[in-house]
C-alpha positions as a Markdown table, in Angstrom:
| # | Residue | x | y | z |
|---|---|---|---|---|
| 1 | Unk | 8.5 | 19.3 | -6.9 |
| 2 | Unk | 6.2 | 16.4 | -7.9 |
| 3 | Unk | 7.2 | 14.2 | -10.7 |
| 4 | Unk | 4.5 | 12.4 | -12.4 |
| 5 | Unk | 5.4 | 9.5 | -15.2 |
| 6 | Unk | 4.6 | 11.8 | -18.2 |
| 7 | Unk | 6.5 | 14.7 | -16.6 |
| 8 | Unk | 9.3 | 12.3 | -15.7 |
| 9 | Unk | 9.5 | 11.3 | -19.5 |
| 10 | Unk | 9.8 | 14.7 | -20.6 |
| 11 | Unk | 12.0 | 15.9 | -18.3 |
| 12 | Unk | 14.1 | 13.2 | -19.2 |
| 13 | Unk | 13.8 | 13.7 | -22.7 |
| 14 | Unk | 14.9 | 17.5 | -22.4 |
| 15 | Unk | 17.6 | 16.3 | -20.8 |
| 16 | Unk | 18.8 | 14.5 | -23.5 |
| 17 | Unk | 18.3 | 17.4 | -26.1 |
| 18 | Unk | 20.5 | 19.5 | -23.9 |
| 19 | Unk | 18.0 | 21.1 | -22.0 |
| 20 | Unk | 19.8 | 22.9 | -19.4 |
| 21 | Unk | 16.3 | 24.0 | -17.4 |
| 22 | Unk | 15.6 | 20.7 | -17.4 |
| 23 | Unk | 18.6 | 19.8 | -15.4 |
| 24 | Unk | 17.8 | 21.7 | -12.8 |
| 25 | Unk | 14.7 | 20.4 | -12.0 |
| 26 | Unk | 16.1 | 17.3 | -11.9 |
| 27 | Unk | 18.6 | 18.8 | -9.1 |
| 28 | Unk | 16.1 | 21.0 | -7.8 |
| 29 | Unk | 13.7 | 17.8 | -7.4 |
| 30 | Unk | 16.1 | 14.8 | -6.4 |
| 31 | Unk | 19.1 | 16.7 | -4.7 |
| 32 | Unk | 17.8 | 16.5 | -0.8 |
| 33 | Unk | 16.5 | 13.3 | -1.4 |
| 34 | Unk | 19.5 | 11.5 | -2.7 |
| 35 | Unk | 21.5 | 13.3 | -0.1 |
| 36 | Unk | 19.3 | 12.0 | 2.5 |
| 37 | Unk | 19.9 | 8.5 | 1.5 |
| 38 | Unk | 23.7 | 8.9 | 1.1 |
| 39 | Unk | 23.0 | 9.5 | 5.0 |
| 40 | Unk | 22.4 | 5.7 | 5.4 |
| 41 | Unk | 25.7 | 4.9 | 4.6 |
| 42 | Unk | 28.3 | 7.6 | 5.5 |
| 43 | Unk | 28.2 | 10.6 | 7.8 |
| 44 | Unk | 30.1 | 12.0 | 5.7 |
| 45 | Unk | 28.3 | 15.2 | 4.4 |
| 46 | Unk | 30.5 | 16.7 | 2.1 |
| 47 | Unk | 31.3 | 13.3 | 0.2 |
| 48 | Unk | 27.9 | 13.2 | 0.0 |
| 49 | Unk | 27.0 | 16.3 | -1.5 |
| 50 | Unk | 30.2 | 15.7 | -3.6 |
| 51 | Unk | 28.8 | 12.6 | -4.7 |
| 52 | Unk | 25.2 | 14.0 | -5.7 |
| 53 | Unk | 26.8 | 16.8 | -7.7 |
| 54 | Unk | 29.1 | 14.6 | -9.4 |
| 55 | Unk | 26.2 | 12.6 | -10.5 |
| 56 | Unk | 24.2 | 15.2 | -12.2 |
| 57 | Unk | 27.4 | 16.3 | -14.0 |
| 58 | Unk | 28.1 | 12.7 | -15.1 |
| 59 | Unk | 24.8 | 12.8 | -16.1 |
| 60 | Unk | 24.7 | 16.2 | -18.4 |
| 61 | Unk | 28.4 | 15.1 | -19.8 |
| 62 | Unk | 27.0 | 11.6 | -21.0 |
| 63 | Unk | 23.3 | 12.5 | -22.0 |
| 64 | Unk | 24.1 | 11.8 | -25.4 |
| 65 | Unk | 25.4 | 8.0 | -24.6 |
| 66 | Unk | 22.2 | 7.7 | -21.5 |
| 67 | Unk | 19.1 | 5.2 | -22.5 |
| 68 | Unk | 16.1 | 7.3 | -23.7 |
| 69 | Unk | 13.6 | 5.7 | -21.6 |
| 70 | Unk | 14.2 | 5.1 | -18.3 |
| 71 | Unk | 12.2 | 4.6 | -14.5 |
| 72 | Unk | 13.6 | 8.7 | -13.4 |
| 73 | Unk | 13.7 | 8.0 | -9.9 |
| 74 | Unk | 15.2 | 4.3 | -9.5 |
| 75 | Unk | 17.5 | 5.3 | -12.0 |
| 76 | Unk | 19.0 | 8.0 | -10.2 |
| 77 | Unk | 18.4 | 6.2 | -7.1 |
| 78 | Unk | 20.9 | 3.5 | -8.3 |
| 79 | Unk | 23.3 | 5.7 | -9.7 |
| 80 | Unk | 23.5 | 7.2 | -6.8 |
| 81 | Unk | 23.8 | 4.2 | -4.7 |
| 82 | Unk | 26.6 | 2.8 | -7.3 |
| 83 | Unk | 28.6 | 6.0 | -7.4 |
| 84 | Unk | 28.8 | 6.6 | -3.7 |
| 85 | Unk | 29.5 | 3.0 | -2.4 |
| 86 | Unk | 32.3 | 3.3 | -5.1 |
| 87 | Unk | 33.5 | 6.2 | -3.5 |
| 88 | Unk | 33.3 | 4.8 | 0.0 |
| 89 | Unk | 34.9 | 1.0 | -1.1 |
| 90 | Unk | 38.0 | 3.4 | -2.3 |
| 91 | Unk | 37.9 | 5.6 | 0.9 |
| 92 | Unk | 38.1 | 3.1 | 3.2 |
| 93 | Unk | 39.8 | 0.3 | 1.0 |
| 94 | Unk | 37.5 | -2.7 | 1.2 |
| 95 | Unk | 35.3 | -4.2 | -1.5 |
| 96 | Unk | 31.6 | -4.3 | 0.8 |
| 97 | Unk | 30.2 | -1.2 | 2.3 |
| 98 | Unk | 27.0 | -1.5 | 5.0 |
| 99 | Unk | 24.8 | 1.1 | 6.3 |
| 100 | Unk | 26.7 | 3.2 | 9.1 |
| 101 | Unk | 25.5 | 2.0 | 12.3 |
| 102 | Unk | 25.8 | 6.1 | 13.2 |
| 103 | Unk | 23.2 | 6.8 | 11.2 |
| 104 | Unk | 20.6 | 4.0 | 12.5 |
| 105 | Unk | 18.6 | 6.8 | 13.7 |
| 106 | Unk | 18.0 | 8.4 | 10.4 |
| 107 | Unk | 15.3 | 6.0 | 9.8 |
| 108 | Unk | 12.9 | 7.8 | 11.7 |
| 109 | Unk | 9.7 | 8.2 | 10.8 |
| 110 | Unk | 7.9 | 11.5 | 9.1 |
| 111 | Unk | 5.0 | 11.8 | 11.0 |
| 112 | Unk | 3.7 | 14.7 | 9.1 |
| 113 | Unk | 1.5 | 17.8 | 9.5 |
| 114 | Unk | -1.1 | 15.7 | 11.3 |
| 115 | Unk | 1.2 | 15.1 | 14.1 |
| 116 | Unk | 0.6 | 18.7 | 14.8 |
| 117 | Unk | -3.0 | 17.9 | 16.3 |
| 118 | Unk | -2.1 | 15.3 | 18.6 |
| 119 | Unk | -0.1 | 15.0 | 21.5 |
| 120 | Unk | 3.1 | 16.2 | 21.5 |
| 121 | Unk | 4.2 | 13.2 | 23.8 |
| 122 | Unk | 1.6 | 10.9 | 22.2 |
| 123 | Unk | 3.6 | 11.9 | 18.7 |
| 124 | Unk | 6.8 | 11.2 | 20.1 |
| 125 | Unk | 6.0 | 7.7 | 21.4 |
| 126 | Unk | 5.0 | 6.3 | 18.8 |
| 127 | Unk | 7.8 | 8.0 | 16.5 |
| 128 | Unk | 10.2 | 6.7 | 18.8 |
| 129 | Unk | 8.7 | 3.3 | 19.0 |
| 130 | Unk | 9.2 | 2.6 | 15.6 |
| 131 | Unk | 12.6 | 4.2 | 15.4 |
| 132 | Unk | 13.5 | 1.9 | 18.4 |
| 133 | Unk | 12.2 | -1.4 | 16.0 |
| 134 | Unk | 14.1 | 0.0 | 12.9 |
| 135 | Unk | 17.2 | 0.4 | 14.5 |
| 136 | Unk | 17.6 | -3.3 | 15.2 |
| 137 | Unk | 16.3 | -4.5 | 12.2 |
| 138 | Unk | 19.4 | -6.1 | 10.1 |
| 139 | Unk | 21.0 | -3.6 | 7.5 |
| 140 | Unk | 19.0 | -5.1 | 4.3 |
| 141 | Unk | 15.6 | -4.9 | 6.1 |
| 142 | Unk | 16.1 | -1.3 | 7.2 |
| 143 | Unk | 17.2 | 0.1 | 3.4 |
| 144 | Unk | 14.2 | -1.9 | 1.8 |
| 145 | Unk | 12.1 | -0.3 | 4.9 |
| 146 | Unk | 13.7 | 3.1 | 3.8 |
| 147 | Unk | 13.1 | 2.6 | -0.2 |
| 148 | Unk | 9.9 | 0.9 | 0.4 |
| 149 | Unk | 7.7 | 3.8 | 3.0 |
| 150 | Unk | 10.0 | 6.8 | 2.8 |
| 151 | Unk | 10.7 | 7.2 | -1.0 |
| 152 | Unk | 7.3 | 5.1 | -1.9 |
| 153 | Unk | 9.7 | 3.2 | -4.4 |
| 154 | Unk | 7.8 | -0.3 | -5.4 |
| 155 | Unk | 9.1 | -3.6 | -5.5 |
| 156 | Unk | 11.0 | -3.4 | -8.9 |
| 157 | Unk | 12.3 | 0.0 | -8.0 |
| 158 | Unk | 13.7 | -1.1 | -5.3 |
| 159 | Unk | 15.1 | -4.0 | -6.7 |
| 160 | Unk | 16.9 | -2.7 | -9.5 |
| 161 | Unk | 18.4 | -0.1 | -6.9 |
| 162 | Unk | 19.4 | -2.9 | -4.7 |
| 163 | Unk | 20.9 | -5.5 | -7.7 |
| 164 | Unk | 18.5 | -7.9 | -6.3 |
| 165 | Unk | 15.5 | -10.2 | -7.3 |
| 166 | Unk | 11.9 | -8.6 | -7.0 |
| 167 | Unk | 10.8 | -11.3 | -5.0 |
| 168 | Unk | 13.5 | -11.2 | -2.7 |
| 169 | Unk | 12.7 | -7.6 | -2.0 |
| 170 | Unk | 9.4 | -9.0 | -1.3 |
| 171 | Unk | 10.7 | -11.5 | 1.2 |
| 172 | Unk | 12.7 | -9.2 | 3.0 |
| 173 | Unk | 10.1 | -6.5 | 3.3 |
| 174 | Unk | 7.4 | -9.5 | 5.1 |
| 175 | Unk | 10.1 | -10.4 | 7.2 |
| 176 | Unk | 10.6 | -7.1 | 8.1 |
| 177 | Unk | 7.4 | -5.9 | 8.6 |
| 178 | Unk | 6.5 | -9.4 | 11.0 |
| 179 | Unk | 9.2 | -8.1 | 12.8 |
| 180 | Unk | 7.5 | -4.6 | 13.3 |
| 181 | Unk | 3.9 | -6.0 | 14.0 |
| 182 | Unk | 4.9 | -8.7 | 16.2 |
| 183 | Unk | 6.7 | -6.2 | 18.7 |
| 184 | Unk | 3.5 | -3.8 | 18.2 |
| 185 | Unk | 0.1 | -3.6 | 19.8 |
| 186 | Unk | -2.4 | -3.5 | 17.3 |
| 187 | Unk | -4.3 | -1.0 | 20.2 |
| 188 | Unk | -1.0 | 1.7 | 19.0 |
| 189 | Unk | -3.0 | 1.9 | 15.5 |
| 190 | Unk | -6.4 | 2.2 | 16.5 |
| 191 | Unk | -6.4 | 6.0 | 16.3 |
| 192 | Unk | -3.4 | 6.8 | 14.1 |
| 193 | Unk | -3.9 | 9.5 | 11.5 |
| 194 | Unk | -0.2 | 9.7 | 10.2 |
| 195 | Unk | 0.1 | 9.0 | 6.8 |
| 196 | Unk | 3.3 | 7.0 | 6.7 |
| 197 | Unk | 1.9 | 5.1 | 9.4 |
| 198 | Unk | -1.5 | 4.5 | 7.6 |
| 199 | Unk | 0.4 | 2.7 | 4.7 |
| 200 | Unk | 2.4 | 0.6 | 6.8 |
| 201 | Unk | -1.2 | -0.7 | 8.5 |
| 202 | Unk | -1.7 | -2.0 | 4.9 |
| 203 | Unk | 1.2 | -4.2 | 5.9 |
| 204 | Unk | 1.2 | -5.1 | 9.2 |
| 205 | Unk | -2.7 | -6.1 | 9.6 |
C-alpha cells in the first residue's frame, strides 16, 4: 500500500477518532517494513514481531493522548526503533545496543523487476558488490544507508529516527557514500537500469 502525505494525514486522523479500519492499514502498510528493520538489530524474530504488534496496540490504547499531526512514517519508524532497543537494553542488560553483526547481510540491495532482463550472474555481481561494501561500512553509515535508499526516508526523517542533527545525517551519508564510489568503477554504472542503483548514481557521481 502507498501512502501519500494527504492519505497519511487522514489515516492518521481516523486513527485518532477510533477508526479501527484505519488501523489496519496502518498494520497492513508498515508491519513488514518495520519488521524488516528490527532485522538490523536482533535476529530475534519473534521479539521482533512482538515488538511491532506491541506498537500498534500502544498506539490504538493511547490515540487519544498521540499528537494530531505527525511525519506517519518517521514516526512509526522511531517508535519502533525506541521500543525495540528498549526491549533489547533489558534483554541483554546493557544500556547501548548496535546493529547485529549477523545480520550485516540484510543490507542487500533490491535490485528489482529489471534485474529480470539482465544477466543472472551480471545481477548477482553487482548485488553482491555492494553488499560486500555495506557490510564493512561502520554500524551508523550502514543504518543511514538503510533509512536513506531502502525506506527513501530524507534527511530529517532520518534524523529524528536516529536522535541526531540533520546535518550530521548529512555528513555521515557523504562519508558513506565516498566510501562506496571510491571502491567502485564508475564503468559498473555505465549500463545499470536498477532503480535503487540509479538513485545512489545521484550520489556517487
Amino acid at each position: 500500500m502507498n501512502f501519500s502525505i494527504a492519505n497519511d494525514n487522514v489515516i492518521w486522523q481516523n486513527l485518532l477518532t477510533g477508526d479501527r479500519n484505519a488501523l489496519a492499514k496502518l498494520m497492513h502498510a508498515f508491519f513488514r517494513p518495520l519488521a524488516n528493520y528490527g532485522l538490523r538489530f536482533t535476529s530475534d524474530k519473534e521479539l521482533i514481531k512482538d515488538s511491532v504488534q506491541e506498537l500498534f496496540i500502544v498506539l490504538w490504547e493511547r490515540r487519544d493522548q498521540l499528537a494530531t499531526s505527525v511525519n506517519l512514517k518517521s514516526y512509526l519508524f522511531t517508535s519502533f526503533r525506541r521500543l525495540l532497543l528498549r526491549k533489547l537494553k533489558k534483554i541483554h542488560k546493557t544500556s547501548t545496543i548496535t546493529l547485529d553483526p549477523i545480520y550485516v547481510d540484510s543490507f542487500s540491495f533490491v535490485l528489482g523487476t529489471e534485474s529480470k532482463i539482465i544477466a543472472s550472474e551480471q545481477a548477482n555481481n553487482l548485488s553482491n558488490h555492494f553488499n560486500q561494501l555495506i557490510a564493512k561500512l561502520p554500524e551508523r553509515q550502514r543504518e543511514v544507508v538503510y533509512l536513506k535508499f531502502f525506506e527513501s526516508l530524507s534527511r530529517e526523517e532520518i534524523a529524528n529516527i536516529l536522535e541526531i542533527a540533520p546535518q550530521t545525517v548529512s555528513n555521515i551519508l557523504q562519508i558513506a557514500l565516498s566510501k562506496l564510489k571510491i571502491a567502485t568503477p564508475e564503468s559498473v554504472w555505465k549500463f545499470c537500469t536498477f532503480p535503487l542503483v540509479q538513485l545512489l548514481v545521484e550520489y556517487l557521481f
